[in-house]
Structure formats: C-alpha cells, structure tokens
VMD Tcl script that draws the C-alpha trace (Angstrom):
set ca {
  {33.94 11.89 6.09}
  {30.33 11.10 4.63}
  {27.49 11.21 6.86}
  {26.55 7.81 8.70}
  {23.70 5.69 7.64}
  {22.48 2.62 9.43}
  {23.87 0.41 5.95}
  {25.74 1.51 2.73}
  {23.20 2.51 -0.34}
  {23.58 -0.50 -2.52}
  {25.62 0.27 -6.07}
  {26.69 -2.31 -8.81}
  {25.89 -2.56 -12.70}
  {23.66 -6.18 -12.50}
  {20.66 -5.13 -10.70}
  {18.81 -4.19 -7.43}
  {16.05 -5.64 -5.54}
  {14.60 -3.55 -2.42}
  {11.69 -5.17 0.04}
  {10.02 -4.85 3.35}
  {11.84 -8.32 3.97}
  {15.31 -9.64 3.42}
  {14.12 -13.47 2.39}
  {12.15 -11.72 -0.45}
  {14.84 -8.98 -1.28}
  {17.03 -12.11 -1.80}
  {14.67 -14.44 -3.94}
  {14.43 -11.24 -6.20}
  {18.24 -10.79 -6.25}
  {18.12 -15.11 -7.43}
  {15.57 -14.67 -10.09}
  {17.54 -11.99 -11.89}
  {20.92 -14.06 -11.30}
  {18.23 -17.17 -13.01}
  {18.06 -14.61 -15.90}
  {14.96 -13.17 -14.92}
  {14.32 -10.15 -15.59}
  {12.76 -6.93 -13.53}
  {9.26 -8.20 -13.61}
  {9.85 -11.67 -13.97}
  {11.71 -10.81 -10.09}
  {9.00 -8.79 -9.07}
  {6.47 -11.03 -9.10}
  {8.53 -14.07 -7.26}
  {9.41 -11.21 -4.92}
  {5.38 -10.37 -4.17}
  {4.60 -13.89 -3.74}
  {7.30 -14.28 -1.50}
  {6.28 -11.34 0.50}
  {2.69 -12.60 0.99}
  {4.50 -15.42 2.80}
  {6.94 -13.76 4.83}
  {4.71 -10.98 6.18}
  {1.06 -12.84 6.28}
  {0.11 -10.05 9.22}
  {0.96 -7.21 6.23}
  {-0.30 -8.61 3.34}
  {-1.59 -11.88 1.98}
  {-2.69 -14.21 -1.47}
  {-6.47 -12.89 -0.96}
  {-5.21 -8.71 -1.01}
  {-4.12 -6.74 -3.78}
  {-1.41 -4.75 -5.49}
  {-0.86 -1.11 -7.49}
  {2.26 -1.72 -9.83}
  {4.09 0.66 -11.90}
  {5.72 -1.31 -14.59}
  {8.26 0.36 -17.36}
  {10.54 -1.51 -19.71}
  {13.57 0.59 -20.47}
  {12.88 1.03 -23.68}
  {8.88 2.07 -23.13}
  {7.85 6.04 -24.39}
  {5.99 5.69 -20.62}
  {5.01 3.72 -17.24}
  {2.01 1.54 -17.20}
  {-0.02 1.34 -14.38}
  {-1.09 -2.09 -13.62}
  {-4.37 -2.60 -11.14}
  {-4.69 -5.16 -8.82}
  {-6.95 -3.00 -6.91}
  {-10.22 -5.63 -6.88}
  {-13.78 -4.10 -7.12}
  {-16.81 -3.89 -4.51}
  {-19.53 -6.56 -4.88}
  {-22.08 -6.05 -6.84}
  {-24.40 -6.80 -3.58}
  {-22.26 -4.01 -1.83}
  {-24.08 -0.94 -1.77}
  {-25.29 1.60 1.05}
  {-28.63 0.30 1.47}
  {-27.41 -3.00 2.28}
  {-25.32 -1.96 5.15}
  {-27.98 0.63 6.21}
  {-30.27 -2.41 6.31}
  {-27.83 -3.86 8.83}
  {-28.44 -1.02 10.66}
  {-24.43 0.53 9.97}
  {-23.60 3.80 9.29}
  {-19.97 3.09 8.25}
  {-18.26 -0.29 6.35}
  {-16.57 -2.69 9.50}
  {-13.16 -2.75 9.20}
  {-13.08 -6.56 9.67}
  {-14.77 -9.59 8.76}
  {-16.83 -10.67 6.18}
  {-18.71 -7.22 4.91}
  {-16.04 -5.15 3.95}
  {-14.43 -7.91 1.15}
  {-13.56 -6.85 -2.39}
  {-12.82 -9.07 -5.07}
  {-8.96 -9.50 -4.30}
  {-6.96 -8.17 -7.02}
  {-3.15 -8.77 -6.25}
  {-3.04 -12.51 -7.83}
  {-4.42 -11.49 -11.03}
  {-1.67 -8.53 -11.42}
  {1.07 -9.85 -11.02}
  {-0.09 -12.88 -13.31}
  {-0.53 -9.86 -15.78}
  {2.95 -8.40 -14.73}
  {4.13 -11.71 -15.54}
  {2.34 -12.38 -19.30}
  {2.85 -8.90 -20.97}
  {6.47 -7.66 -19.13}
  {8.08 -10.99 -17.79}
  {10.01 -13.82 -18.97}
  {9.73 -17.08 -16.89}
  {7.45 -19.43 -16.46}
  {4.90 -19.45 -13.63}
  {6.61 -22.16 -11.75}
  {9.40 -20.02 -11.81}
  {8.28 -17.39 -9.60}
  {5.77 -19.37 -7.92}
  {8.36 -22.34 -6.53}
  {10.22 -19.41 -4.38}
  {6.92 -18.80 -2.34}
  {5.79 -22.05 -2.07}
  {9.31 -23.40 -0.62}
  {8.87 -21.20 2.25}
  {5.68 -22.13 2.70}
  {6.31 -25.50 2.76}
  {9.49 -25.39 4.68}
  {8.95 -22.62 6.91}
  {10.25 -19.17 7.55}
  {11.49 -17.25 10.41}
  {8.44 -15.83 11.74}
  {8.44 -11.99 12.42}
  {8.08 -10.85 15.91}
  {5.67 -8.37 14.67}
  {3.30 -11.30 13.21}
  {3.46 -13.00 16.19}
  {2.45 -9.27 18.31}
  {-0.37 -9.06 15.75}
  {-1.30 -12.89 16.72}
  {-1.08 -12.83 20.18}
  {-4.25 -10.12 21.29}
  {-6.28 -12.23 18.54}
  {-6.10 -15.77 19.99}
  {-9.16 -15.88 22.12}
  {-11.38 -14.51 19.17}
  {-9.89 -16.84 16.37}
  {-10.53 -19.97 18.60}
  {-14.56 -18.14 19.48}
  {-15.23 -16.96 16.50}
  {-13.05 -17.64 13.63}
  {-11.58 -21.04 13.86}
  {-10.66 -21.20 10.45}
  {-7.74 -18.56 11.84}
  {-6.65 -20.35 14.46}
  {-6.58 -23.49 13.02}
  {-4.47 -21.26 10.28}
  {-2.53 -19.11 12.58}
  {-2.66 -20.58 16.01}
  {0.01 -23.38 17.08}
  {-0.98 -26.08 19.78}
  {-3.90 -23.39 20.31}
  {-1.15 -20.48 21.40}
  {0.55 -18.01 19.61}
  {3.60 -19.04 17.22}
  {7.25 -18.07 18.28}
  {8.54 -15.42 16.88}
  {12.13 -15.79 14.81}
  {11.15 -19.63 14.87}
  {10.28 -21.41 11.69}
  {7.01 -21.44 10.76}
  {4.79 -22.86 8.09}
  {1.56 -22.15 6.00}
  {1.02 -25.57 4.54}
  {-2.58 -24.81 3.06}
  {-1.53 -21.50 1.73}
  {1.14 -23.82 -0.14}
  {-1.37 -26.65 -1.54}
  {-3.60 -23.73 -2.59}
  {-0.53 -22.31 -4.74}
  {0.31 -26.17 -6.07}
  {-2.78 -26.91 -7.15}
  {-3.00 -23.96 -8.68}
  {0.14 -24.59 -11.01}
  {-0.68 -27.78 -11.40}
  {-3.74 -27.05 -13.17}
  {-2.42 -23.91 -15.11}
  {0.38 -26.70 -16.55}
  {-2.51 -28.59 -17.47}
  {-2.82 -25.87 -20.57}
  {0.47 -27.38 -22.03}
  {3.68 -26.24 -22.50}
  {3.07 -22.95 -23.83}
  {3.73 -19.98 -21.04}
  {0.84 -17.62 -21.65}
  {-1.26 -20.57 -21.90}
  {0.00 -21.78 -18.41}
  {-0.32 -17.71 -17.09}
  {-3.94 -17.49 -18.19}
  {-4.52 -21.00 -17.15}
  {-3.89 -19.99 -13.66}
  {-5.85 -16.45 -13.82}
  {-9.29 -18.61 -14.64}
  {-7.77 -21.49 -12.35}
  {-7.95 -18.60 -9.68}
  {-11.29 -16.03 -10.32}
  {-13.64 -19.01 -11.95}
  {-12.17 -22.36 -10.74}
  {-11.49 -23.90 -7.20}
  {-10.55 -20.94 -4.86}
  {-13.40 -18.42 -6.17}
  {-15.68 -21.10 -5.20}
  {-13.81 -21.73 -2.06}
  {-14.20 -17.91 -1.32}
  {-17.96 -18.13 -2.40}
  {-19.26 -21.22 -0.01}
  {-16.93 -19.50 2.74}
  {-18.97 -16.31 2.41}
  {-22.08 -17.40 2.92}
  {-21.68 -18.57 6.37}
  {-22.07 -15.31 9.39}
  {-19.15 -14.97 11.40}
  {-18.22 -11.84 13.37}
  {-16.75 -8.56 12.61}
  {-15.73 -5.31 14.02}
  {-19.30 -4.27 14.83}
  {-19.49 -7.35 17.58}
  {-22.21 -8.59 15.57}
  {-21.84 -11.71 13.39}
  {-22.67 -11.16 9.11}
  {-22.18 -12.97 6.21}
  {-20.23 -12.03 3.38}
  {-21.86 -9.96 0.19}
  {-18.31 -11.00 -1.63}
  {-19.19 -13.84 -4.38}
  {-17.56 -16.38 -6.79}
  {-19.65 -14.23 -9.47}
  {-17.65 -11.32 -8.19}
  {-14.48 -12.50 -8.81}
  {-15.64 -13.88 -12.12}
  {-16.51 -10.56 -13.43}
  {-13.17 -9.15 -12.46}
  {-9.50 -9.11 -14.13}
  {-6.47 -6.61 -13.43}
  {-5.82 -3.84 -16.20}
  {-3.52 -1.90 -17.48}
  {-4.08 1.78 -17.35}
  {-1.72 4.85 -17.75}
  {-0.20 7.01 -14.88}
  {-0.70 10.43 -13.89}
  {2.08 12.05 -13.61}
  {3.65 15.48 -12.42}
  {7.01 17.27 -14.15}
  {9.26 18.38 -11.15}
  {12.56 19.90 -11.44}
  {13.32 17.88 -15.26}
  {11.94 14.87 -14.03}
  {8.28 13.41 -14.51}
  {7.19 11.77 -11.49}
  {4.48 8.88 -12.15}
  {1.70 7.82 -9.82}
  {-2.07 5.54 -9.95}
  {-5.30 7.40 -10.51}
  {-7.64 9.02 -8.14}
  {-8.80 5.27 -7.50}
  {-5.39 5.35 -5.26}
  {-3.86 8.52 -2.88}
  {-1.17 8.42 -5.40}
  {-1.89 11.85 -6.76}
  {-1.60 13.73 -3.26}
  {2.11 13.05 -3.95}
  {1.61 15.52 -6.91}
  {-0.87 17.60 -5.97}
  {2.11 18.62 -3.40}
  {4.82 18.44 -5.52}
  {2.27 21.33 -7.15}
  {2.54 22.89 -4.01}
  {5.95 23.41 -2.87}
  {7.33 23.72 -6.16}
  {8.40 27.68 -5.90}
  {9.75 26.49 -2.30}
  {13.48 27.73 -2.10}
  {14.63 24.89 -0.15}
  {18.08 25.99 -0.64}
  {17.58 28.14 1.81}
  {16.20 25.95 4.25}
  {17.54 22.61 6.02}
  {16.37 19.16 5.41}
  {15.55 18.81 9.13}
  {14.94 22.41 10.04}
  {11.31 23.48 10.87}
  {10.97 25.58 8.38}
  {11.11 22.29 5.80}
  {8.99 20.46 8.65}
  {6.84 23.00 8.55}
  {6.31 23.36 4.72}
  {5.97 20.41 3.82}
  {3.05 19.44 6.45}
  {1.10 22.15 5.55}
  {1.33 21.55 1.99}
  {-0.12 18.21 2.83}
  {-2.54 18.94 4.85}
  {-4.15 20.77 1.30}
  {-3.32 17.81 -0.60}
  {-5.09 15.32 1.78}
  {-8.11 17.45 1.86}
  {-8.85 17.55 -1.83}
  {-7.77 13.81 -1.31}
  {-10.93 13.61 0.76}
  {-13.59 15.40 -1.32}
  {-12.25 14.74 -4.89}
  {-10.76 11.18 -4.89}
  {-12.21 8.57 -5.69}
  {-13.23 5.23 -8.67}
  {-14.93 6.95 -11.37}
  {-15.12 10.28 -10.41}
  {-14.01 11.50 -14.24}
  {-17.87 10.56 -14.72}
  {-19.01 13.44 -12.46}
  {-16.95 16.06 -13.73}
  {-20.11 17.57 -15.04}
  {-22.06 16.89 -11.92}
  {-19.47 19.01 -9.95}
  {-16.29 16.67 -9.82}
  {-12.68 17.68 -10.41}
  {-10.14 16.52 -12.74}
  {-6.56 15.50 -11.49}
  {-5.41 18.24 -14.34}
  {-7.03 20.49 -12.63}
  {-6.10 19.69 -9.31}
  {-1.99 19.99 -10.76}
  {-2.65 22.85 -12.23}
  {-0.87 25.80 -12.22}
  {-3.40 28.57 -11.65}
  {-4.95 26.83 -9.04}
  {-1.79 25.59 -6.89}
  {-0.74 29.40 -7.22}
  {-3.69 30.20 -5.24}
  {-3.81 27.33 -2.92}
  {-0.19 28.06 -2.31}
  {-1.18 31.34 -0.59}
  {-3.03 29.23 2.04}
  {0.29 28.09 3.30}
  {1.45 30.73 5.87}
  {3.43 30.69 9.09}
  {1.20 29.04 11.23}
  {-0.10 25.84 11.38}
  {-3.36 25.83 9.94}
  {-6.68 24.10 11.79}
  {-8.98 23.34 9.38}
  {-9.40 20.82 6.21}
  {-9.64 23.17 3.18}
  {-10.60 21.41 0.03}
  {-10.24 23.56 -2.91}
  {-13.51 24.06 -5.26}
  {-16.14 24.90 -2.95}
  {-15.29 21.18 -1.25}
  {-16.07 21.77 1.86}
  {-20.08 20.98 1.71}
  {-19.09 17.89 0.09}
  {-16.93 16.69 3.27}
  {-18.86 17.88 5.87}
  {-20.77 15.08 6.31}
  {-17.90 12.44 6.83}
  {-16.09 14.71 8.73}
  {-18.73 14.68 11.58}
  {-19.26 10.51 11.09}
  {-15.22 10.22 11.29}
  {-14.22 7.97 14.33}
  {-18.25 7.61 15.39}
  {-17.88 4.27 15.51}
  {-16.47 1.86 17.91}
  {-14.56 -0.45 16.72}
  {-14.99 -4.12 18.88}
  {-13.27 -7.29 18.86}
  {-9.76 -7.63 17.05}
  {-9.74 -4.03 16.02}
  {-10.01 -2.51 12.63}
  {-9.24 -1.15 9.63}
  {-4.79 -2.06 9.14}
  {-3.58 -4.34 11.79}
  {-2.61 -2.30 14.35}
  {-3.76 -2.71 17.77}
  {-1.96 -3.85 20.73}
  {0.60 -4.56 21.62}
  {1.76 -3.33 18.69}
  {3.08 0.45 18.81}
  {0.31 2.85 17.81}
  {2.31 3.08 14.40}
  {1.45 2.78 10.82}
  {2.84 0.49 8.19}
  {1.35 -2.23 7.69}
  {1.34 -3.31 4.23}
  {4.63 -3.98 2.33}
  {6.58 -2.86 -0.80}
  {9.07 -3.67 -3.29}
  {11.51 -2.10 -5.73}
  {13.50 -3.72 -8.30}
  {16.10 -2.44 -11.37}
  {17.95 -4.61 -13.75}
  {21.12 -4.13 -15.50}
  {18.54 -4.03 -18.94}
  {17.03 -0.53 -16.79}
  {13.91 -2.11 -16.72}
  {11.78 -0.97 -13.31}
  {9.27 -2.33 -11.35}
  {7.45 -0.65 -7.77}
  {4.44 -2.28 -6.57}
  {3.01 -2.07 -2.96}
  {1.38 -5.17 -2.08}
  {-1.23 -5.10 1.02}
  {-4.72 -6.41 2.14}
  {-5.67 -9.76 3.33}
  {-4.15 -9.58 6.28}
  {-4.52 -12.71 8.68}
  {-6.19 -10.80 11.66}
  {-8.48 -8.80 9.11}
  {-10.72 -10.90 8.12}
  {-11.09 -15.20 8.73}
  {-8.96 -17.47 6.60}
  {-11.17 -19.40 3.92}
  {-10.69 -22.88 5.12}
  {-9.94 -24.70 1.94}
  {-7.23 -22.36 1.02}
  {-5.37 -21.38 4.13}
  {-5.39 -17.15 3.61}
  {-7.78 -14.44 3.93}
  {-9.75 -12.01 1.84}
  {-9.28 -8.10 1.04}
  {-11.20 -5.98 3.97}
  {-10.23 -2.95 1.40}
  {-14.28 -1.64 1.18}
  {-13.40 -0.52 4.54}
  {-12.29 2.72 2.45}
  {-15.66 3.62 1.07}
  {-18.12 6.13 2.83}
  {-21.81 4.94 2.88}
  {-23.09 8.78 2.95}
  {-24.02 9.22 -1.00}
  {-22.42 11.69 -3.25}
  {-18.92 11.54 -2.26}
  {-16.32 10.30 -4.67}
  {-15.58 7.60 -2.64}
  {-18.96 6.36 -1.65}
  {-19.43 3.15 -1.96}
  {-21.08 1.73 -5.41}
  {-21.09 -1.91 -6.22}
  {-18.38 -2.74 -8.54}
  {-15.97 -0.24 -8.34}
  {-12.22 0.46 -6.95}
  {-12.76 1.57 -3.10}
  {-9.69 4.67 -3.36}
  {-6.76 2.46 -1.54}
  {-3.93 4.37 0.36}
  {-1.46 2.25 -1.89}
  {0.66 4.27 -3.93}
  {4.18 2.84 -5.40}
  {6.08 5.75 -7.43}
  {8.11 5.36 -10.43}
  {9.72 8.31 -11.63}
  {11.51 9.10 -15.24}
  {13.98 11.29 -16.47}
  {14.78 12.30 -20.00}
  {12.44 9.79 -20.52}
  {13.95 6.79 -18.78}
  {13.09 5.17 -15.62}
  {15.08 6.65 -13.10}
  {14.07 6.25 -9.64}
  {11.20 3.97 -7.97}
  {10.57 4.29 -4.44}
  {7.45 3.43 -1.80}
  {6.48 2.84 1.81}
  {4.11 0.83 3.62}
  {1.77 3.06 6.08}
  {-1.45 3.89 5.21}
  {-2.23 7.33 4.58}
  {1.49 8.15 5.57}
  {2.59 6.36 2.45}
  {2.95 9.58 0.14}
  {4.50 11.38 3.18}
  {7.31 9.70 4.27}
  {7.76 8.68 0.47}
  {7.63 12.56 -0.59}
  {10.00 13.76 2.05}
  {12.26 10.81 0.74}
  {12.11 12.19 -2.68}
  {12.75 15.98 -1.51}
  {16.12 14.85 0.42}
  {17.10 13.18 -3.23}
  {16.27 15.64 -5.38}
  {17.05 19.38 -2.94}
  {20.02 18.04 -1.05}
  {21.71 15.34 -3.02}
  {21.02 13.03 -0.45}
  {21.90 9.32 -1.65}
  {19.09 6.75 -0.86}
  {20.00 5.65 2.07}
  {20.86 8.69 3.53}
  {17.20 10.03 2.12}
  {15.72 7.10 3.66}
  {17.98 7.24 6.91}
  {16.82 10.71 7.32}
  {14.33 11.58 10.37}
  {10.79 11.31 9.25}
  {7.72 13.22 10.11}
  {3.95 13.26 9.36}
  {0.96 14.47 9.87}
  {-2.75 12.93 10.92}
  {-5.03 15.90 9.91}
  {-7.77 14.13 8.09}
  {-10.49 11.06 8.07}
  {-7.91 8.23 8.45}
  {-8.68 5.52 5.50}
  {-9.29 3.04 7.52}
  {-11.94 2.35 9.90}
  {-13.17 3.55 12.62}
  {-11.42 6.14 10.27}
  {-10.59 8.59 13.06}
  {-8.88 12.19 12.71}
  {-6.37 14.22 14.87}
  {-6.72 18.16 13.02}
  {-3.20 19.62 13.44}
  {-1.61 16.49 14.62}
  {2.37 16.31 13.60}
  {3.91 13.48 14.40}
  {7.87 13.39 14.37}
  {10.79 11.14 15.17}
  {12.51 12.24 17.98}
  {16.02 12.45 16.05}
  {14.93 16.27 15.51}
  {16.84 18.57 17.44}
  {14.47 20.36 20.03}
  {14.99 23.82 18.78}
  {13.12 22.75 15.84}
  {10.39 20.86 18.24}
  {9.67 24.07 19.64}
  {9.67 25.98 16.66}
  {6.73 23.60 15.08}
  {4.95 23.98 18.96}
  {5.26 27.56 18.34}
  {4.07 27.79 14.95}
  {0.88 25.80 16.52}
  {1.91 22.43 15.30}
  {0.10 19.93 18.00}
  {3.56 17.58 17.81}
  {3.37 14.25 19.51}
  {7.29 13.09 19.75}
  {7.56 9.15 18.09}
  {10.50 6.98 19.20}
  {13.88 7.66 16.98}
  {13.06 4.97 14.36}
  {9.40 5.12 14.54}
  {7.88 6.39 11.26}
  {8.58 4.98 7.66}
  {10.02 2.04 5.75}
  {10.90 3.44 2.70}
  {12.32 1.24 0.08}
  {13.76 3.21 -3.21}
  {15.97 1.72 -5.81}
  {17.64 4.04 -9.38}
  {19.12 4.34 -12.13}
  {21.84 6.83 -12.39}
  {25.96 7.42 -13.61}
  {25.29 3.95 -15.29}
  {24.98 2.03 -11.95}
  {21.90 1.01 -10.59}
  {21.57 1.98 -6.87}
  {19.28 0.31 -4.21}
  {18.69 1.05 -0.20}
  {15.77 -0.29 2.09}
  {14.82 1.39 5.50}
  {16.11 -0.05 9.00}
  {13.32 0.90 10.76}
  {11.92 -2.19 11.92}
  {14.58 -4.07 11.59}
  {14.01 -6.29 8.11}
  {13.52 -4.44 5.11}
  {16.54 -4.98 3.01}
  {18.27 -3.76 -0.56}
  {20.16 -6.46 -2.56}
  {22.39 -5.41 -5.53}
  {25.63 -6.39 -7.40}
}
mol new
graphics top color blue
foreach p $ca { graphics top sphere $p radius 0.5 }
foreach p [lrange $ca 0 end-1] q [lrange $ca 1 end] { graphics top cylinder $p $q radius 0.2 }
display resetview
C-alpha cells in the first residue's frame, strides 16, 4: 500500500503546469493544449497569477526565472529583479531622519521588473503572440475571479488606512467602502484597461511578434504607465514610519531599466547539477548547504527523525549567515576590497571546515565564514529596532492572518518537448504600497531589503538589485532539465524547497509525497523584510512530527515553537523522468494546484 498524500503526483507524457493557484495552473495546462509551449505557458500563467493572488504578488513586482529549452548546453537566468532609484541612497533616508528603508509606501519602490521578464521570456524562448498570453489575465480581470479568503484577511485590517490615507487602494480594493467577500467574484477593471491599452498599442507595431513584444516593453518602462508611476510618486502619502513621504521611484528609473539574461550558479549534487540566481537573490544558500550536508549519511537517518531535523537546520543556519554578510548586487566588484566569491563560498576546502561547526547541539550564534562577523555586527544590533506603524511591513502578513510566511507565489511548468520553466513571481502587493490611480496596481516595496549602514553587500546604492528572497530552482541531469521546484515564503523559500529536494533525491520520495512531507524551518537571522526582526535558535516545525523527535530537538537546545499540521510551505515542483513528465503542488492552504496529461 503506498503512503497517503493529500492528491496523486500528477504523471502523463503532454505536459505539466504547477501554481500557487488552480485558475492559473489551468490557463497554463490551455496554453500548452493551444500549442504553446513551456514559456509561451509560463508567462500566461504569471500574468494570471498577478490577478488571482493581487495580496501575493502584482503587475508593478517582479520575477527570477530559470528558463531551459531541452535542447540548451545550460539554464538561463532571466532577471526581473528591478533596480533602486538612482535618488535612493543612504543619505537620502538619513535626511529623513531613518535608520532603516520602510517596509511600505512610497520610499522603498524599485523599478518593477516582473513585466519586462516575462516579455523577455516571451521574445527569446516563447512562441505566441502577446495577446495570447495576455487575453487569459485580462478575462479574469474583466470578468472576475473567486476571490481568496486570504486576500480578503489581508484587506480587511487595511480598510480604515486605505480610505485615510491611500484612497487610490480603496477605491482599488475596497467594495461599497468594506472589505470584498471572499470566494465571491471579484474584479480589477483598471488593472484590465491598463493591460488593453497596453496591447493595443504594442499591435500598433504591426503584425510582426517581436515587434508587438518590444512594442509593449517601451509601451510599459517609457510610455503611459512609467509616467503614470512618475506623477503618482511625486505626491507624499504615508508609510510604515507613520509619517507621510513621497516617492524617490521615477519614470527616468524605469527608463533606464530592462530585464537580462544572465547565467546560473549552480552546485553538482549526487550526479545532478542543481541551478540557482546570483548573490543578487538567496538562491545560493540552497547550495552553499547542499555544500554542507553533502558527506551526510542520510541513509542512516529518517526523513522526519531529529537527527535529519536537526542537520539540516544547522546547516542553514551557516548558510543564512554568509547569506547575511556576503550577499548581495555587485559584490563580485569588492572581491578585492574583502568580498567573497560564490566559488568560494561552494567550495570544497572551505565547507570541509565549516562542516565541523555542525555538532550535536544547536548552535546560538550567526557565524559567517571569512572573518564576517565585523561586517554583520552592525545590522545585527539595528535588526527589529524599528517599529513598524500603520498596515504593517515588509510581506503582507499581519493580522488576522496567521503569523506565517508565504506570501509571494510560484510556478512550474514541463512540456512534452522537455522544455522547463520555474519562476517565482512576488512584490507589488496591494496592501504594500498605494495603487497608482491610472493603472489600478501597485509598485515593488522590494528596497525594503537593503541596509542603509555602508559597506555591507547589501547596502543600499542607487541603481542596483536589492538581494530578493526569491529563488525558483531548476535542476539538470546528464545535462537535461530534470526537476524544477519553488516555494513562496520569504527567507523560508530555500528551506522548505531544500528539504523538498532531500526527500526526492535520499528517500525516493515522489513529489507529492516530498511536498506532502512535514516541513520545518528555522528564523535565526535578520529577517529580509522590514522591521527585519530575528529569533537566534528559533525552529519552527509542523506539528505532524512525532513528539519523541520534538523533544529530541528541545534537548539538543533547539528553541521549537510547534506550527499547526499544515502550516509551513507551498512547494510546487514539476520533472522530467522514465519519459513522463511528473507534476504535484502543495495543499497547504488550500489552492495551489498541479495540472498534467
């Protein structure tokens, strides 16, 4: 009898399509039965997305995507991660008087990235036109959608503020002046004239498809809605410091700015080569711990025992501190002014001696390797300093919405070509910042993630990447693309996605199963976001493990905090394997969803 699993892992021979929601799992699934392919499904899929989750991610936020065509020597990165204005920089803020970047409002907008990536997806990798994927979003933004009861929880503690101080939101958000009903239909009418005009004008360039694609890129960062975004700006409206500012965000901002393509870093583990973003993203804590467990026997320990537990947090807790004093846009420039190189955080010699830090208790302190202690010092003692007033900050979670993580989204997709696609959309969120007026969505808060104390490698510096927690995975074996997986959650992303990918690859769990699979993590470092608070030694765990292995972490000094059953993770992960493709989504909250035939 095979294990249970809350739905079947998804197997056919046509292709799979995994999301956070089950209307955008299903326009993906349509676009490859249109003869789309991968890409072509995984853009309709993020528009979609932007639509159906609005409190998760939105048209104004951006998007990491790891693209690979089947027959490609290698993944591409492709980054939708928008840059810092050039007005953005520490003496600006300290001017305001701030000692950390609010983690709403105005101040803390980047350029927002995700429209001009997947309009890049969509040129170099894709094969339909851009009213195509575009007509799936706009019907249900037009026509309405089944509104999520978590939107609505994420509206409701908001109203009072959108009608004081941003009324653009709750003329946006707000129905009759109250909160929308949740698992009613709802619409974003503006949000679909924006996207209309917008092809409209790109089929202005003629018939041609690239012509239409860049058409709508300039349309976008040069035309109506970065001048929207740029008279919107201007104006002070409050924030997270209970203090009203204007933006520093600009129409020459977005100008300046277009998505790239960029390679992966990437980690060999046990024959395969797992692929993740630069040090502009978290990605590479995934394999910097990969580094770290990889003489781990876990044959000889259980995928729920507290020995794995165990392991596996303290191997993060390494990872996340480098994370904190090494990551960061442009920090290849100050290798020889003291920075690190991702090769040599994944190398061998040094994980051997890092790996000796990892002993039977749980450790209390955040040990950066290369003398990087001095260099985190400083944000250590500012972390959580701050209050945070009005809405709340940093991702949308405040009550009464559990004291969880997750909210951004994710997608997967694999086509019966063996093409793969995983891209983790976020930012923009409609109770981050206020919706711009004229187009009905909000703007990127993601600057939130860059320290104003100078000489870190992720202090803030107009123009450049502020290092996102977004981190899709796509990894290859004997060269092909074999498995692509991801998670919404902040900094949890690359832990509930690398105990995912342990189950897989140690235990022959099947997706599902992996995904099924009682999650843990751990909160022992500077969250990303703001007021960007830490808990050292903090393990948080679903309560699906058995006790004798809760008091085995207590006893190993693990400071566990017990999470409902289904509390932590919604891992999506779709593969290509015994010449099927497989899919599976998580059931944690109730609506992410694999599609496959």
């Amino acid at each position: 009898m095979p294990p249970f699993t809350t739905r079947p892992e998804i197997k056919g021979t046509f292709g799979a399509v995994t999301s956070t929601h089950w209307l955008a799992s299903s326009v993906g699934m349509a676009i490859l039965e249109k003869g789309g392919n991968a890409f072509d499904a995984a853009v309709a899929v993020g528009f979609v997305l932007q639509i159906v989750e609005p409190h998760l991610n939105g048209p104004g936020g951006e998007v990491p995507i790891i693209a690979m065509r089947h027959d490609d020597d290698a993944p591409r990165v492709i980054c939708g991660q928008g840059v810092t204005p050039r007005a953005a920089t520490p003496e600006a803020f300290a001017a305001l008087g701030l000692k950390m970047v609010p983690g709403t409002g105005l101040l803390p907008a980047v350029v927002p990235g995700a429209f001009d990536a997947w309009m890049l997806l969509l040129r170099d990798y894709g094969t339909l036109s851009l009213e195509e994927v575009l007509t799936p979003a706009i019907g249900y933004a037009e026509q309405g959608f089944p509104l999520l009861s978590r939107a609505v929880s994420s509206i409701v503690p908001v109203i009072d503020f959108f009608k004081q101080q941003w009324p653009s939101s709750a003329e946006q958000w707000l129905v009759d002046g109250q909160a929308p009903k949740a698992d009613k239909l709802f619409r974003s009418p503006r949000i679909a004239a924006t996207y209309r005009r917008i092809l409209s004008e790109a089929q202005m360039a003629g018939p041609d498809r690239e012509a239409q694609i860049e058409r709508a890129r300039e349309v976008f960062y040069k035309g109506f809605v970065a001048e929207a975004v740029d008279r919107f700006y201007r104006e002070p409206l409050m924030d997270s410091t209970g203090k009203r500012h204007a933006g520093l965000l600009t129409g020459d901002d977005m100008a300046r700015w277009s998505a790239t393509l960029e390679p992966t870093v990437s980690y060999r583990y046990h024959g395969m080569e797992v692929h993740k973003a630069g040090l502009w993203t978290q990605g590479p804590v995934f394999l910097q711990q990969l580094a770290l467990l990889k003489e781990t026997d876990f044959q000889a320990i259980g995928p729920e025992s507290p020995e794995f537990v165990h392991c596996v947090a303290e191997a993060a807790k390494l990872a996340f501190a480098d994370r904190e004093a090494w990551y960061g846009d442009g920090e290849r420039e100050r290798e020889g002014e003291g920075g690190v190189s991702i090769e040599m955080l994944l190398s061998d010699e040094y994980n051997r001696a890092r790996r000796q830090l990892i002993g039977e208790h749980a450790s209390g302190e955040i040990r950066p390797g290369f003398e990087g202690e001095s260099r985190i010092s400083s944000i250590l003692a500012l972390a959580g300093s701050e209050p945070t007033i009005g809405p709340g900050g940093g991702e949308p979670t405040f009550a009464p919405l559990p004291s969880v993580e997750g909210d951004t989204v994710h997608l997967d997709i694999v086509d019966r070509f063996g093409n793969m696609v995983s891209a983790t959309p976020s930012g923009g969120w409609l109770q981050s910042s206020p919706s711009v007026p004229e187009l009905g969505f909000s703007i990127s808060t993601r600057a939130q993630m860059t320290w104003l104390t100078p000489g870190l490698a992720s202090t803030l510096m107009p123009g450049r990447r502020p290092r996102t927690t977004l981190t899709p995975t796509l990894v290859t074996r004997s060269g092909k693309p074999y498995l692509a997986l991801g998670s919404p959650g902040g900094d949890q992303q690359d832990q509930w996605s690398l105990t995912t990918f342990l189950r897989i690859v140690h235990y022959g769990f099947d997706l599902q199963r992996a995904i099924d699979a009682p999650q843990f993590q751990i909160r022992h470092f500077p969250a990303s976001f703001h007021p960007r608070e830490s808990a050292v030694g903090r393990l948080m765990i679903e309560g699906r493990f058995s006790k004798d292995t809760l008091e085995a972490l207590r006893a190993k000094g693990h400071d566990v905090t017990v999470m409902d059953d289904w509390a932590l993770g919604r891992v999506c992960a779709v593969a290509r394997c015994d010449d099927m493709v497989h899919g599976a989504a998580s059931a944690r909250h109730m609506q992410g969803y694999a599609v496959g035939r």
